[in-house]
C-alpha positions as CSV (number, residue, x, y, z in Angstrom):
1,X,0.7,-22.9,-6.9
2,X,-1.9,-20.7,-8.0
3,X,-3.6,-18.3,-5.1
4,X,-7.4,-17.2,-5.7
5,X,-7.6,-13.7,-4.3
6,X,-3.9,-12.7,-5.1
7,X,-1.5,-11.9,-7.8
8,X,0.5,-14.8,-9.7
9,X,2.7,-14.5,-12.2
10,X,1.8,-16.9,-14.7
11,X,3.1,-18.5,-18.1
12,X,1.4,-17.9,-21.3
13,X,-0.2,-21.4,-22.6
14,X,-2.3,-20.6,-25.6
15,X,-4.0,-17.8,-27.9
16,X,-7.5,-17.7,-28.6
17,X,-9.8,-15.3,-30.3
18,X,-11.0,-14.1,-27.4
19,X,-8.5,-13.8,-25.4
20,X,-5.3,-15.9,-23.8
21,X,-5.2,-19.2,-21.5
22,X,-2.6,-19.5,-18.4
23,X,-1.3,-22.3,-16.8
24,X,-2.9,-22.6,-13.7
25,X,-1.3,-26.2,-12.6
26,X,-2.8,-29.5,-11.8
27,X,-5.4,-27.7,-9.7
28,X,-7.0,-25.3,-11.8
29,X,-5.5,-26.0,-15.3
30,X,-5.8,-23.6,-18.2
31,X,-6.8,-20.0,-16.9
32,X,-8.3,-17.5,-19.0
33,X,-7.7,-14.2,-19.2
34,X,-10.3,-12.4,-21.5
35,X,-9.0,-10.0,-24.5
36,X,-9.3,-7.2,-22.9
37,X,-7.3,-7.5,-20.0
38,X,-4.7,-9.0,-22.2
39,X,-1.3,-6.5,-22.9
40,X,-0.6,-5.4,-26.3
41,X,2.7,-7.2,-26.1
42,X,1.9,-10.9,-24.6
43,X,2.5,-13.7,-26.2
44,X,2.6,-17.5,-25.6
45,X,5.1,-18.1,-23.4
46,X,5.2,-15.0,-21.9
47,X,4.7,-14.5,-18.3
48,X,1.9,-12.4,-17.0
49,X,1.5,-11.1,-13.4
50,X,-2.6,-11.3,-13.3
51,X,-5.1,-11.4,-10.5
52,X,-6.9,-14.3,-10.0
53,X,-10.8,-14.7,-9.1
54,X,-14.0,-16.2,-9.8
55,X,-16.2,-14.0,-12.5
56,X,-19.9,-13.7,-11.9
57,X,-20.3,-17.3,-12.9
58,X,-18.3,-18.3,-10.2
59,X,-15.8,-19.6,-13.4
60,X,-11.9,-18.8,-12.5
61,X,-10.6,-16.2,-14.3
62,X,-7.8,-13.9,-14.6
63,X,-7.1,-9.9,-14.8
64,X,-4.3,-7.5,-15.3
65,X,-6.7,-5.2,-13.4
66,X,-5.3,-4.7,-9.6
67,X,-7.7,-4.7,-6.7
68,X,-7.3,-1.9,-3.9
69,X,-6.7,-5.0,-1.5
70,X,-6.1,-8.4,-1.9
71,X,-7.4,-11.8,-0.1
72,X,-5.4,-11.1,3.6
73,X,-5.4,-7.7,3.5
74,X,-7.2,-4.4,4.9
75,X,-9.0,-1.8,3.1
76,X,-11.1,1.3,3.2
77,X,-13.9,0.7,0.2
78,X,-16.8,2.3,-0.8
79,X,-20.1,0.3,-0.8
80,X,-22.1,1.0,-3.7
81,X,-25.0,-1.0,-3.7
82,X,-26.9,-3.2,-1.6
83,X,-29.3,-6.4,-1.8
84,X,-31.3,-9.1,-0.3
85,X,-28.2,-11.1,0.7
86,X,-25.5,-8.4,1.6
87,X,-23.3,-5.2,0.5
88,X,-21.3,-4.6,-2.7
89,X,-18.0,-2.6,-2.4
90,X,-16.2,-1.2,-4.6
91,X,-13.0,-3.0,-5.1
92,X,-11.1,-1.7,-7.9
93,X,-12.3,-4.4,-10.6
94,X,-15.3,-5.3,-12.8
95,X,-16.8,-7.8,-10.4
96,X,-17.9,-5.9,-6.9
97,X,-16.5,-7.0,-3.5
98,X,-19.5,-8.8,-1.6
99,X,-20.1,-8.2,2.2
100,X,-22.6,-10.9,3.1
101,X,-25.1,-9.6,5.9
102,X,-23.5,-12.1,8.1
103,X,-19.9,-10.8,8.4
104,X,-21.6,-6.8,8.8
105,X,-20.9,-5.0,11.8
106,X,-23.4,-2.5,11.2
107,X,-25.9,-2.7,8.2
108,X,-24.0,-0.7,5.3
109,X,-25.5,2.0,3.2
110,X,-25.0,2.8,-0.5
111,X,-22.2,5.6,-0.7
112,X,-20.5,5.4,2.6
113,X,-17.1,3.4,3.2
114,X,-15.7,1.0,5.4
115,X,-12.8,-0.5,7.1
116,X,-12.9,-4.1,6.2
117,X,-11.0,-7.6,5.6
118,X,-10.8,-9.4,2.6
119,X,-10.7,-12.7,2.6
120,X,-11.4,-16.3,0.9
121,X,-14.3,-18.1,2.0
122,X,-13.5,-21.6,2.2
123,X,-16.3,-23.0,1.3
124,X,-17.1,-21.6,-1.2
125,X,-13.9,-20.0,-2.8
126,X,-15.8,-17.3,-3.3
127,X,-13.9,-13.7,-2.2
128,X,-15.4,-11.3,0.2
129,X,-15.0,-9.0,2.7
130,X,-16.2,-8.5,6.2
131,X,-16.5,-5.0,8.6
132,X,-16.2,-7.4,11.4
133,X,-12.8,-6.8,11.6
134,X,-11.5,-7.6,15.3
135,X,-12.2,-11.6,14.5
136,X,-9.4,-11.8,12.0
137,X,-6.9,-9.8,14.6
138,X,-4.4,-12.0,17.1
139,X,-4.3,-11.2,20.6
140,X,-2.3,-13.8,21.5
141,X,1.3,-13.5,23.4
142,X,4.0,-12.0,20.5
143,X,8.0,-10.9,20.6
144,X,6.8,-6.7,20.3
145,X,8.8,-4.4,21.8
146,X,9.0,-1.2,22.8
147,X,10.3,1.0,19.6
148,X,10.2,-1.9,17.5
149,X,9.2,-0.3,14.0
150,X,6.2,-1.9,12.3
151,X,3.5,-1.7,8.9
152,X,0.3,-0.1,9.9
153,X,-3.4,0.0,8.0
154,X,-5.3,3.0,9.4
155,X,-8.3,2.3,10.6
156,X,-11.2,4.3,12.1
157,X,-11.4,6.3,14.8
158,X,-12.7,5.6,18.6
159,X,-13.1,8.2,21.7
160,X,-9.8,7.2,22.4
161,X,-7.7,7.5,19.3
162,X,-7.4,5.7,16.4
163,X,-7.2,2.1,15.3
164,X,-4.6,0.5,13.6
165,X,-4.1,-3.1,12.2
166,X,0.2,-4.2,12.5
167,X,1.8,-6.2,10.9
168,X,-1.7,-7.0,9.1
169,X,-2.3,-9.5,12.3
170,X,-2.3,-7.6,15.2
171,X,-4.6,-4.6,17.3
172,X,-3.1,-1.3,17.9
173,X,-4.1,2.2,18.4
174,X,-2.9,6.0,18.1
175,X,-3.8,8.0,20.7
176,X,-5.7,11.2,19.2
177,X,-3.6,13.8,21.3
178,X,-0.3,12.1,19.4
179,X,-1.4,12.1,15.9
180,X,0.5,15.5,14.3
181,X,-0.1,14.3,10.8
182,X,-3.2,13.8,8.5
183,X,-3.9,9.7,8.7
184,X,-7.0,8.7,6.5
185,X,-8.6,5.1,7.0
186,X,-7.0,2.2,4.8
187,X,-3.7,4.4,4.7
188,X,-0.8,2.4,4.8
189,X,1.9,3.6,7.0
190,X,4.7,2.9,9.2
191,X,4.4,3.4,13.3
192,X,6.1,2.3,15.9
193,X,5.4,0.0,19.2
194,X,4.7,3.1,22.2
195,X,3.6,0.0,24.4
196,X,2.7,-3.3,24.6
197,X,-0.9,-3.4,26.9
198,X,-1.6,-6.4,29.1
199,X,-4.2,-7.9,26.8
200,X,-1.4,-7.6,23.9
201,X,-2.9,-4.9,22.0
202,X,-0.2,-2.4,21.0
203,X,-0.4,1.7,21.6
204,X,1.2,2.3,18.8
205,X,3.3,6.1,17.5
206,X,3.7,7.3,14.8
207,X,7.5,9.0,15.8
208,X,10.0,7.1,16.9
209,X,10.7,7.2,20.5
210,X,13.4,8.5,22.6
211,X,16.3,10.4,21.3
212,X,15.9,8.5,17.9
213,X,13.0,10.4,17.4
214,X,14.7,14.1,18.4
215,X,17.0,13.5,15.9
216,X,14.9,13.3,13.0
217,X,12.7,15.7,13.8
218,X,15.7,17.9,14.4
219,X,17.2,17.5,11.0
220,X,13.6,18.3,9.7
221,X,13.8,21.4,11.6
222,X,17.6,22.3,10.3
223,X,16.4,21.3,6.9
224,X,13.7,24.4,7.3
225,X,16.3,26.9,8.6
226,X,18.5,26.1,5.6
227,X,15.2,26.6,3.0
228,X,14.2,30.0,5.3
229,X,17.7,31.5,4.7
230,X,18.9,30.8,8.4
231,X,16.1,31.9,10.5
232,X,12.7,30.7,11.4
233,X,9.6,33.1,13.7
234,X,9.3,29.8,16.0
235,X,10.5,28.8,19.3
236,X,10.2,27.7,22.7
237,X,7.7,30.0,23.5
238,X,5.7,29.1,20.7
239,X,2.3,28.2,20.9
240,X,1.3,24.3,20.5
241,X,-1.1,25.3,17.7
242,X,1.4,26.8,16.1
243,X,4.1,24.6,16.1
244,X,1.7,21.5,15.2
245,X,1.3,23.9,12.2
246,X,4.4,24.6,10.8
247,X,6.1,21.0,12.2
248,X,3.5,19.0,12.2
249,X,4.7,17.6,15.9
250,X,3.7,18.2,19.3
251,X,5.0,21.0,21.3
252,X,7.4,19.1,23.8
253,X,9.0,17.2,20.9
254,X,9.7,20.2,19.3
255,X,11.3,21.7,22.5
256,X,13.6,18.5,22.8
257,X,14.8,19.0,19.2
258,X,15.5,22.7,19.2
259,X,17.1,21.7,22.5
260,X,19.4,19.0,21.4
261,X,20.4,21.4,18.4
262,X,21.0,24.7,20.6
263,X,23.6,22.1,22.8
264,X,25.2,20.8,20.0
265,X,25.7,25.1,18.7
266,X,23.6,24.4,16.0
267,X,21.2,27.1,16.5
268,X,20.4,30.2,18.7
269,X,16.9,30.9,20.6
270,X,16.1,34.6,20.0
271,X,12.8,36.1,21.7
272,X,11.1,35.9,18.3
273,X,12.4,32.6,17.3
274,X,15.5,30.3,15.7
275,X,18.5,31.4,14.1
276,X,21.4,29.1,12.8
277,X,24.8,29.6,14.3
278,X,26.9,31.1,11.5
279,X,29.2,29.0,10.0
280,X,26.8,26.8,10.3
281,X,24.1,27.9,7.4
């Protein structure tokens, strides 16, 4: 079945002078994709994985060309244009992504980007995207728990933190004081479930939790003593600023880890910093 919006992998029909038709099934028949989308090496029947959509004469049509986000998903694009009847963005192909003035949160302006859903408009089968993301997210009862691992799509920031579509379904958010690495909206990520809220939003991390998360963040920090010839000018009595710096993690995480590793006679804390146990280098 052939999906408008997404890629399909399609068999080669027929060759035409300007370019090649697909089969596209009962429903949609013979597709074309025009000559220049066409590989140098595809030939009747071949299979192609194209992108499906409908050109500027609302006439199905097919692409090797690959969209920064397909119909379903969430992306960060750049509007560059605007009319009488909405907001183009920037999409990756030939044909601009419409935003019809309808589904904008806040009127868009030419050169500035936003967080946004694409999807398939039923009615008209026409694809576009909509800022108004929050109606397309379920708050309804789900099985999350508490360290379960999950996909994230950064989104934009709040006083709070940061949002965060998981799972490509659901609302969570990173908390700005727990964010130790650089996160850009429409960044695809993995995070994990902090807490699961009353309303069934999700605080979301993006560490693991509990001693899970020690021990990778510890082997990072071994990793480091190995590569700085056995000792490191960072401890306990570090600085937060400093150790966000070098680790990229918060302070108290970083005293767990060295902890664990000093326990286990992995390492020394000296006044001025780390030092691996010999024998252990």
């Amino acid at each position: 079945m052939v999906e408008i919006g997404k890629t399909n992998t399609l068999k080669v029909v027929k060759e035409v002078d300007f370019g090649l038709y697909l089969d596209g099934g009962e429903e949609f028949g013979e597709i074309l994709i025009p000559t220049r989308y066409v590989p140098e090496d595809a030939e009747v029947d071949h299979y192609l994985d194209v992108f499906i959509y409908l050109d500027s004469e609302d006439r199905i049509i097919a692409t090797t060309e690959e969209p920064f986000a397909q119909v379903g998903e969430f992306a960060y694009l750049k509007c560059i244009g605007t009319t009488g009847f909405g907001a183009f963005l920037d999409w990756g192909l030939s044909k601009d992504l419409l935003v019809p003035f309808r589904e904008q949160a806040h009127d868009m302006s030419e050169g500035l980007s936003y967080f946004v859903k694409v999807y398939l408009d039923e009615e008209t089968e026409r694809i576009v995207a909509s800022s108004k993301t929050n109606q397309f997210l379920d708050n309804s009862p789900h099985d999350f728990a508490e360290g379960d691992e999950v996909n994230l799509v950064i989104g934009t920031r709040t006083d709070l933190g940061v949002r965060a579509v998981v799972n490509e379904k659901y609302s969570g958010l990173l908390y700005h004081n727990e964010i130790f690495e650089n996160i850009k909206p429409g960044m695809k990520t993995i995070g994990y479930v902090q807490k699961v809220r009353e309303d069934e939003k999700l605080d979301i991390s993006l560490q693991k939790p509990g001693y899970e998360k020690v021990e990778g963040i510890a082997g990072e920090i071994m990793d480091r003593l190995h590569r700085a010839g056995g000792y490191l000018e960072i401890n306990d009595k570090s600085s937060p600023e400093s150790v966000k710096h070098v680790f990229g993690i918060s302070k108290k995480v970083f005293k767990k880890a060295i902890g664990a590793l000093y326990r286990d006679r992995l390492i020394t804390i000296e006044p001025e910093g780390i030092r691996l146990v010999r024998g252990k280098e």
